[in-house]
C-alpha positions, -999 to 999 in steps of 0.1 A, spaced: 570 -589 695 543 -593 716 510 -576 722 526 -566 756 564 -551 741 546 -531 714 514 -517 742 543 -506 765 566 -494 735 534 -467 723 525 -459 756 564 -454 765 566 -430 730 534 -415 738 546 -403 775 578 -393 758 560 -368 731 535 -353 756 567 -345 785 585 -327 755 555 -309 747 548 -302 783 584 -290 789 584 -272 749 555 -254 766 564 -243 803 598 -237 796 603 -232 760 630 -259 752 621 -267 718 628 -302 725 600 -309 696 620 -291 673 648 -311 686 636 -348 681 627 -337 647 658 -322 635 650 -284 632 672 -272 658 706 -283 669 703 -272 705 672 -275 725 681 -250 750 692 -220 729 659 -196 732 646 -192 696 643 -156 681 607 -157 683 612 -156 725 637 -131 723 614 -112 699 589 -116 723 606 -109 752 619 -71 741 585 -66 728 576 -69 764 602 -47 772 594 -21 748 553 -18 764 568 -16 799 591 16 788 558 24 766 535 23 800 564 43 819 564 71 794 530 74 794 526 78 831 555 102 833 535 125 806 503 118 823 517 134 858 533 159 838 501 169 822 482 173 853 512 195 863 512 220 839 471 220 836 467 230 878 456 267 878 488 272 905 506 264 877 495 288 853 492 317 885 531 309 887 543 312 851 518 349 853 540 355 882 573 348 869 563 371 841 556 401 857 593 400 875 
C-alpha cells in the first residue's frame, strides 16, 4: 500500500469513529457499542435512558406535588381561613 491508501484509510476510520460518537452522543444510538459487538441493535434505547428518562419523570410529578402542597399550605395558613373553620363551628 502506499503512504497515500493507508493516510486516507486512518483518516477515513478516524471520521468514522468520531460521527459514531457524535451521533452515540446527540442521539443516543449506541453505534459504539454496536461496532464493537455489545449490542445487537443500535437503535433499541438502552435501560440506562429509559432509567433516566422516568427518573425525569418521577422529579416532574415530584415538583407538581410539591407546588400543589405549597398552595395548599398557604391556604389553610390565611387567617380567613381559620375565621371560616371558627365560623362553621359555631353553626
Amino acid at each position: 500500500m502506499s503512504t497515500l491508501s493507508i493516510f486516507l484509510l486512518i483518516g477515513f476510520i478516524t471520521v468514522i469513529a468520531l460521527g459514531a460518537s457524535y451521533l452515540d452522543a446527540k442521539f443516543q444510538w449506541r453505534l459504539n457499542d454496536w461496532m464493537s459487538g455489545t449490542c445487537s441493535n443500535p437503535f433499541i434505547a438502552s435501560k440506562a435512558t429509559q432509567q433516566q428518562q422516568l427518573i425525569e419523570k418521577k422529579d416532574k410529578q415530584i415538583a407538581a406535588l410539591v407546588e400543589r402542597v405549597e398552595t395548599l399550605e398557604a391556604i389553610v395558613t390565611q387567617p380567613a381561613y381559620e375565621l371560616n373553620q371558627k365560623i362553621n363551628a359555631l353553626r
